[in-house]
Biopython code that builds the backbone (N, CA, C, O; Angstrom):
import numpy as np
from Bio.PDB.StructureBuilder import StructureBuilder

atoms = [
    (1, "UNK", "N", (63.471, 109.296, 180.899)),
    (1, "UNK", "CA", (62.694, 110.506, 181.079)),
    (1, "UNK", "C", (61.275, 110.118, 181.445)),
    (1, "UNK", "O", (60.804, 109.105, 180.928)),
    (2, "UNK", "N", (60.708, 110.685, 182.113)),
    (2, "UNK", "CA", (59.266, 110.485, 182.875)),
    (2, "UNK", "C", (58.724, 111.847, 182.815)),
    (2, "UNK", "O", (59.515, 112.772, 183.002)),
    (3, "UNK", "N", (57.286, 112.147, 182.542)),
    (3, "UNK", "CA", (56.793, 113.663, 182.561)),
    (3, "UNK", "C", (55.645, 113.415, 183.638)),
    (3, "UNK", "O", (54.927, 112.416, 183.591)),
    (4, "UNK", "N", (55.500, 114.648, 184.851)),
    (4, "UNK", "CA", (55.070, 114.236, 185.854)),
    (4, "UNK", "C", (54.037, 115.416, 185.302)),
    (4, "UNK", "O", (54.510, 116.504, 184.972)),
    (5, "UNK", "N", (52.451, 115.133, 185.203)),
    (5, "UNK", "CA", (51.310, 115.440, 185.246)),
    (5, "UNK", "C", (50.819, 116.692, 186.144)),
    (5, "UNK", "O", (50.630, 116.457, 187.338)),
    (6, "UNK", "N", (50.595, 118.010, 185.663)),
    (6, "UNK", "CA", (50.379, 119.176, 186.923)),
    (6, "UNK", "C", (48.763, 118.734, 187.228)),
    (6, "UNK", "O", (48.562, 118.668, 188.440)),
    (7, "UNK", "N", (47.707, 118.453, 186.498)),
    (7, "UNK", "CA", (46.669, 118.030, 186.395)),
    (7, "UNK", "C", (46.242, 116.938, 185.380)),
    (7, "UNK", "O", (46.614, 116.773, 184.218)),
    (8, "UNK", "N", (45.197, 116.106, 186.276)),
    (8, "UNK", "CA", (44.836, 114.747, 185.573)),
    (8, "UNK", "C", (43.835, 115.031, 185.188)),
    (8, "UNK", "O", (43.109, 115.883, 185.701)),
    (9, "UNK", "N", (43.501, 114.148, 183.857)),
    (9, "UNK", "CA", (42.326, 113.836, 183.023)),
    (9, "UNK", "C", (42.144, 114.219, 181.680)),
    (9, "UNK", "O", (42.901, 113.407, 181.147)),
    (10, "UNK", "N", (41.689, 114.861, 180.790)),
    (10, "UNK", "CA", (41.917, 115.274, 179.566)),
    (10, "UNK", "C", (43.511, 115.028, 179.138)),
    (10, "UNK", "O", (44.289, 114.927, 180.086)),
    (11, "UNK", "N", (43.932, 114.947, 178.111)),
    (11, "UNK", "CA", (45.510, 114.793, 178.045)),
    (11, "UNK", "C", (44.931, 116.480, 177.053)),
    (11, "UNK", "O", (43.951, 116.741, 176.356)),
    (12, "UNK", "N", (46.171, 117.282, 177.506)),
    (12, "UNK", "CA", (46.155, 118.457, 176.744)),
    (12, "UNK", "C", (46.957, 118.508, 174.999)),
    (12, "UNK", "O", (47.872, 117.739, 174.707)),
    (13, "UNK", "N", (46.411, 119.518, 174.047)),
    (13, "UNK", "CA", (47.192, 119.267, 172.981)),
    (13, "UNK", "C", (48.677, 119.025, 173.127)),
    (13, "UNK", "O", (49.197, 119.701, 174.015)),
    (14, "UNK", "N", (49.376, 118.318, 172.544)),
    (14, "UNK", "CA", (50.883, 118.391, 172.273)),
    (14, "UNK", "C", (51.456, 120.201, 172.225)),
    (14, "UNK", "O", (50.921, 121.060, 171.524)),
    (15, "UNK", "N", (52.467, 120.397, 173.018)),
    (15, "UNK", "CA", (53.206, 121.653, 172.490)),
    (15, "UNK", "C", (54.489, 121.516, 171.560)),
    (15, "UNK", "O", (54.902, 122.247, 170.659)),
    (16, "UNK", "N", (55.104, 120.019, 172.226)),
    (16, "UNK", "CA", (56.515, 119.376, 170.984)),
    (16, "UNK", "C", (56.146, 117.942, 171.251)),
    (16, "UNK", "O", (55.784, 117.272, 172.218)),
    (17, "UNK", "N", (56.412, 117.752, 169.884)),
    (17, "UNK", "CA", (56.644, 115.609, 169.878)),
    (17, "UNK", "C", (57.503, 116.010, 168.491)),
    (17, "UNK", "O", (57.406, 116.925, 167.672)),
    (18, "UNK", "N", (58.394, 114.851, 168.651)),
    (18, "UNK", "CA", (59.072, 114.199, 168.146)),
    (18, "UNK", "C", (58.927, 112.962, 167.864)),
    (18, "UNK", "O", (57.885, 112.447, 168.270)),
    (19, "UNK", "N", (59.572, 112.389, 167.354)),
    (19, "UNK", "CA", (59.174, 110.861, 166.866)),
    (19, "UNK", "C", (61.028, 110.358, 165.931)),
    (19, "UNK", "O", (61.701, 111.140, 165.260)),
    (20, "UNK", "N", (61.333, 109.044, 166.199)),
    (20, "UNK", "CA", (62.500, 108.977, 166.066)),
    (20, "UNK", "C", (63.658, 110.008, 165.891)),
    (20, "UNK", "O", (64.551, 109.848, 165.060)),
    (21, "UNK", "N", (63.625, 110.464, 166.250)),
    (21, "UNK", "CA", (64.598, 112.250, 166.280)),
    (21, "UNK", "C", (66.398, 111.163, 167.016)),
    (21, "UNK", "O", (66.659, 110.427, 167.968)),
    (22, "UNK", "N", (66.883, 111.545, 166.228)),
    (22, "UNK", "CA", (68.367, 111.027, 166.459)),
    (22, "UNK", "C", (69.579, 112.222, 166.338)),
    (22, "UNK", "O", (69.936, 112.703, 165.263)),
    (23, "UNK", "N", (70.154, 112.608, 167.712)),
    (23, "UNK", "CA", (70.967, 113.708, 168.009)),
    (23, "UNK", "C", (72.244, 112.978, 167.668)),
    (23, "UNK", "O", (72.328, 111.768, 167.460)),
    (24, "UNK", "N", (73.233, 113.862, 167.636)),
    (24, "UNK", "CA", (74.904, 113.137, 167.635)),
    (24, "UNK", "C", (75.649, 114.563, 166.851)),
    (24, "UNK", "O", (75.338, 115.581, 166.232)),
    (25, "UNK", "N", (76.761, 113.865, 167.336)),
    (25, "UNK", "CA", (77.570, 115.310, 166.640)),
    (25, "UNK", "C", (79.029, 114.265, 165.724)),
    (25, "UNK", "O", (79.407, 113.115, 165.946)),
    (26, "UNK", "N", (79.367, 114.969, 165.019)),
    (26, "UNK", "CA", (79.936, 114.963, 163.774)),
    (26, "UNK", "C", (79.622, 113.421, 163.030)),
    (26, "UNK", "O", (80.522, 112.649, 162.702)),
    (27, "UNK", "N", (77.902, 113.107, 162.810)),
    (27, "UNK", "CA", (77.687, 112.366, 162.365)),
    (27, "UNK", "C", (77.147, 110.967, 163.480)),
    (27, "UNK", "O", (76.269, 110.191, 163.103)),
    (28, "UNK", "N", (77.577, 110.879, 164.349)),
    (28, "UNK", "CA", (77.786, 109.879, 165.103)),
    (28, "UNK", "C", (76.193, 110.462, 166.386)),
    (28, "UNK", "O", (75.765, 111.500, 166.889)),
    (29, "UNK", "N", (75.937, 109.308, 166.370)),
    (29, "UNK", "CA", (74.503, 109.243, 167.274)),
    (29, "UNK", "C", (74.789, 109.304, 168.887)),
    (29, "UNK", "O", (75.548, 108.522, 169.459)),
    (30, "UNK", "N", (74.128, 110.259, 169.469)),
    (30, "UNK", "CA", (74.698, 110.199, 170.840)),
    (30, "UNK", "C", (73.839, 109.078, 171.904)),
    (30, "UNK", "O", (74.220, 108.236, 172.717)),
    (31, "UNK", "N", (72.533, 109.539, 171.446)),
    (31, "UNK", "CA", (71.554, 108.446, 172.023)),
    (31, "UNK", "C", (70.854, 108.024, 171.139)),
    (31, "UNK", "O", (70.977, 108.428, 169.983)),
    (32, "UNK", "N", (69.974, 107.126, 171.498)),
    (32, "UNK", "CA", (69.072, 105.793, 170.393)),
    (32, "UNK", "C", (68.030, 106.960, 170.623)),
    (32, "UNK", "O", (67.921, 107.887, 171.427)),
    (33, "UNK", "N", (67.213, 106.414, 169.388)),
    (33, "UNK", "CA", (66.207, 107.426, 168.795)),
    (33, "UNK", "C", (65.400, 107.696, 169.746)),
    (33, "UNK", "O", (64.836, 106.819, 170.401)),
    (34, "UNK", "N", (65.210, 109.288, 169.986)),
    (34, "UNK", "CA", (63.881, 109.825, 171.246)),
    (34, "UNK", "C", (61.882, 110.086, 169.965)),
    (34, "UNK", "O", (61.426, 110.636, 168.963)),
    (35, "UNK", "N", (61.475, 109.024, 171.319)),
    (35, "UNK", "CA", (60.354, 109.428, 171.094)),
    (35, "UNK", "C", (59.599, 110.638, 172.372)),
    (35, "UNK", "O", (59.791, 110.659, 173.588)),
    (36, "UNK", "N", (58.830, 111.434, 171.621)),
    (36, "UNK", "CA", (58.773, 112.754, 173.127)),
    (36, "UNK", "C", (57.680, 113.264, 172.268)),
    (36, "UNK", "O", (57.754, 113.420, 171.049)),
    (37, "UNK", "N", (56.201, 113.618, 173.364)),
    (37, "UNK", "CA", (55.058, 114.634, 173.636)),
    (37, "UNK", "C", (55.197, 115.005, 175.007)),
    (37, "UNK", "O", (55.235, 114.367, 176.058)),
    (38, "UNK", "N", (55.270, 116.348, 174.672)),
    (38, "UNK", "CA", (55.357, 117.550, 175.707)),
    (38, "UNK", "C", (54.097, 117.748, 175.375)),
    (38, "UNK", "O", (53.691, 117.849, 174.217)),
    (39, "UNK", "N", (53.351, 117.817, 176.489)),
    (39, "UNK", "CA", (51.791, 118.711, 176.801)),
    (39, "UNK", "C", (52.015, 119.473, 177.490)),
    (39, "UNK", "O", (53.056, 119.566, 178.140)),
    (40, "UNK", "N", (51.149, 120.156, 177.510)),
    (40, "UNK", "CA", (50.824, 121.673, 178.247)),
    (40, "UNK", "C", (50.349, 121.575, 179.714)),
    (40, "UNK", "O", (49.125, 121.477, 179.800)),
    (41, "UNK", "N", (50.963, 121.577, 180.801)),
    (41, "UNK", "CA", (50.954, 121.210, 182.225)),
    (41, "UNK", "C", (51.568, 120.420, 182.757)),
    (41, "UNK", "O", (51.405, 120.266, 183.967)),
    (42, "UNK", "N", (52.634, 119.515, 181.937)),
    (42, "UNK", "CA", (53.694, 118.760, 181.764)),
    (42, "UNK", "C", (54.917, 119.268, 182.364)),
    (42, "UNK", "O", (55.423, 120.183, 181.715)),
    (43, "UNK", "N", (55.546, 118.921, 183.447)),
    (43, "UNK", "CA", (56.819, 119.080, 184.121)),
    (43, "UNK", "C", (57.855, 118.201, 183.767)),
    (43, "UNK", "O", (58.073, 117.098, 184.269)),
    (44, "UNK", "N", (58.579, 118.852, 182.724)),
    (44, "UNK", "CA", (59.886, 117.840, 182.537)),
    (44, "UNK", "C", (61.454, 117.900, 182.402)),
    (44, "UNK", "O", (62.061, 118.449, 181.483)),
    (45, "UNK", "N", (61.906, 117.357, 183.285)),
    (45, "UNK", "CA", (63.088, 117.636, 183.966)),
    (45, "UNK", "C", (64.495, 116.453, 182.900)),
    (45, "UNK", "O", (64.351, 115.231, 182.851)),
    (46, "UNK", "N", (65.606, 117.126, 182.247)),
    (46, "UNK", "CA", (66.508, 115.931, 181.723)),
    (46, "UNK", "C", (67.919, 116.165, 182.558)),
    (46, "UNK", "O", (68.642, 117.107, 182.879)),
    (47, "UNK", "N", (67.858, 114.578, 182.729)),
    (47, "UNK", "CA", (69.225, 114.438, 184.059)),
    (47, "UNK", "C", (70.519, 113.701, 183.086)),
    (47, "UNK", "O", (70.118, 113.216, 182.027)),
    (48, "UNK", "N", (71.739, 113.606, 183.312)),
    (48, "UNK", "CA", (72.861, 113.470, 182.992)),
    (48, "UNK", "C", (73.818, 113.694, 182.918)),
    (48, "UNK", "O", (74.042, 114.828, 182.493)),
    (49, "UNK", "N", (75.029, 112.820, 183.259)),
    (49, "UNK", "CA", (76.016, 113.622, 182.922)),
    (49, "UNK", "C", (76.974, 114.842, 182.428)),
    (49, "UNK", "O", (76.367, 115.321, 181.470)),
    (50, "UNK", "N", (77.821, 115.359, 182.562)),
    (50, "UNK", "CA", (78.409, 116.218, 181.637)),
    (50, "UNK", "C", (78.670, 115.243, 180.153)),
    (50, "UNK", "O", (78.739, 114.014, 180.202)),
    (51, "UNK", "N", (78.770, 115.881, 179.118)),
    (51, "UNK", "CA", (78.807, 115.468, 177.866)),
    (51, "UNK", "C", (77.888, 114.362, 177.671)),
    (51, "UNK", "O", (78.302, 113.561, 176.833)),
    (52, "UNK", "N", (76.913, 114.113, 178.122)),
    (52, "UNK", "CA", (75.888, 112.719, 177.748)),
    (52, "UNK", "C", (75.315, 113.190, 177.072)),
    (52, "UNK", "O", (74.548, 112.266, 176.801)),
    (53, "UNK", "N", (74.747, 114.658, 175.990)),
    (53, "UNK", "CA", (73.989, 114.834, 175.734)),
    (53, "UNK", "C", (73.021, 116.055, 175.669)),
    (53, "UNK", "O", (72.438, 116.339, 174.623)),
    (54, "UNK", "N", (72.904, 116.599, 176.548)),
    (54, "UNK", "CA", (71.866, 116.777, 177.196)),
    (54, "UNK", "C", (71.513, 118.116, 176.258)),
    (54, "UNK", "O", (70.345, 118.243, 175.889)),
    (55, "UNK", "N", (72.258, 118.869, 175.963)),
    (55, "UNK", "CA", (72.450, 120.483, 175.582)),
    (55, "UNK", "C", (72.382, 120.263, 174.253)),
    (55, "UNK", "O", (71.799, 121.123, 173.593)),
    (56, "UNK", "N", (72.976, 119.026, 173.513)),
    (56, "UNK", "CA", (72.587, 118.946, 172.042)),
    (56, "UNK", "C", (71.083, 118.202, 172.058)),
    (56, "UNK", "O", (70.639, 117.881, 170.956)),
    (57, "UNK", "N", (70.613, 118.033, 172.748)),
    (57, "UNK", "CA", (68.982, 117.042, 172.786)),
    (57, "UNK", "C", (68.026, 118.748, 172.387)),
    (57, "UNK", "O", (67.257, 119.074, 171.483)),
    (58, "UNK", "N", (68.644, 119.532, 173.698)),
    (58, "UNK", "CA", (67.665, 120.712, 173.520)),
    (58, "UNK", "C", (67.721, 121.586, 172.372)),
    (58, "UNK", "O", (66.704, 122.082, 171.886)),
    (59, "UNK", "N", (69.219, 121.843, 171.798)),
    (59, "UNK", "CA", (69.077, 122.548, 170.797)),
    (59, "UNK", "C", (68.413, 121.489, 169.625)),
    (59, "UNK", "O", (67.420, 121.792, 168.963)),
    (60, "UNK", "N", (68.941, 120.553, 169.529)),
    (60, "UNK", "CA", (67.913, 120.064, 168.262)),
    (60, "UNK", "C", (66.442, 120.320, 168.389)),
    (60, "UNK", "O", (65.727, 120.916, 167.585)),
    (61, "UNK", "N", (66.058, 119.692, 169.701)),
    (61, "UNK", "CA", (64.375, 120.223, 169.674)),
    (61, "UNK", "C", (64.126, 121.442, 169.090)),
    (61, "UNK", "O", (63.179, 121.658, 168.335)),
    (62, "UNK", "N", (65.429, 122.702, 169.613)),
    (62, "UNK", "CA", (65.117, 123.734, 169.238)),
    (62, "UNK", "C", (65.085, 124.168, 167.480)),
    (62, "UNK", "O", (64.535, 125.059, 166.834)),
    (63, "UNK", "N", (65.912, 123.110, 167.176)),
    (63, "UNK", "CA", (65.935, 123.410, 165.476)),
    (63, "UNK", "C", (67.132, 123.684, 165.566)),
    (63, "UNK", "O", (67.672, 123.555, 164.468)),
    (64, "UNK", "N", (68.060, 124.119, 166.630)),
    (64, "UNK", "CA", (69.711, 125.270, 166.505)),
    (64, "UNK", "C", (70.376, 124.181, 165.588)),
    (64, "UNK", "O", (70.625, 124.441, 164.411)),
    (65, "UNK", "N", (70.671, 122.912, 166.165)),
    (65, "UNK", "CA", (71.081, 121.840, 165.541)),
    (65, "UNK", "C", (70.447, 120.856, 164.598)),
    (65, "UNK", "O", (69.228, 120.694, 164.652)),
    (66, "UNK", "N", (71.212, 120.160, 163.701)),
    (66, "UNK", "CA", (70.372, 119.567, 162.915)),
    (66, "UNK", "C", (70.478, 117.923, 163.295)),
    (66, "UNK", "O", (71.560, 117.365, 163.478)),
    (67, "UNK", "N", (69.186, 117.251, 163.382)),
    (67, "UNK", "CA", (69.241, 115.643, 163.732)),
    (67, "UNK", "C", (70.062, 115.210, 162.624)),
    (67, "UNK", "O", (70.390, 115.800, 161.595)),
    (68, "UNK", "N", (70.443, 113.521, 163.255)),
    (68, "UNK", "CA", (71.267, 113.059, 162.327)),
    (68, "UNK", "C", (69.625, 111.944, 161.510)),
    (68, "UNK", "O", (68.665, 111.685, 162.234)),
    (69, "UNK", "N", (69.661, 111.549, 160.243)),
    (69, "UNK", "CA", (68.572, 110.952, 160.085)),
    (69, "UNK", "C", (68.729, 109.309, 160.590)),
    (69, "UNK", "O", (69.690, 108.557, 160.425)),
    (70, "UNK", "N", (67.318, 109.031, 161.316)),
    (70, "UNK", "CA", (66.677, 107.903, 161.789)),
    (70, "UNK", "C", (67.308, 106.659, 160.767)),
    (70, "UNK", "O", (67.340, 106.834, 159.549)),
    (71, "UNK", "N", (67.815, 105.357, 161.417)),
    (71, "UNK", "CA", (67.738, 104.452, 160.949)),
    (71, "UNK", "C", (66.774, 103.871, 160.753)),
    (71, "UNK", "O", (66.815, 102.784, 160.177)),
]
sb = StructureBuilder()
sb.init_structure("model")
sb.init_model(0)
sb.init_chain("A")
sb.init_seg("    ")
for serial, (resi, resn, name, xyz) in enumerate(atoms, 1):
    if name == "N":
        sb.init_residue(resn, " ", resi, " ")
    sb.init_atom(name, np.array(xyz, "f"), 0.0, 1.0, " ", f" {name:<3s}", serial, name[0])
structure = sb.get_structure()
């Protein structure tokens, strides 16, 4: 993941960060721990497969789902 900058200079407050956040479903880790700051003018796009992920990454951010805890 890469976040492409709408404007440079000041870095704006955080709107989400995370910090070791570990997704997976019935226990089991789907990807290695995400570190993530979303700022405010921040364009960010997540690419992958079907089933890689992607839809349980967002609901956890969202809270819908619950992380599995960080090793």
């Amino acid at each position: 993941m890469r976040a492409m900058r709408a404007k440079q200079g000041l870095e704006a407050p955080a709107l989400l960060s995370c910090e070791r956040l570990v997704i997976g479903r019935g226990g089991r880790a789907l990807l290695p721990p995400i570190e993530l700051t979303i700022r405010r003018g921040e364009l960010w796009v997540v690419l992958g497969r079907n089933g890689a992920g992607k839809t349980t990454w967002a609901r956890t951010l969202l809270g819908l789902e619950r992380p599995i805890p960080a090793p």
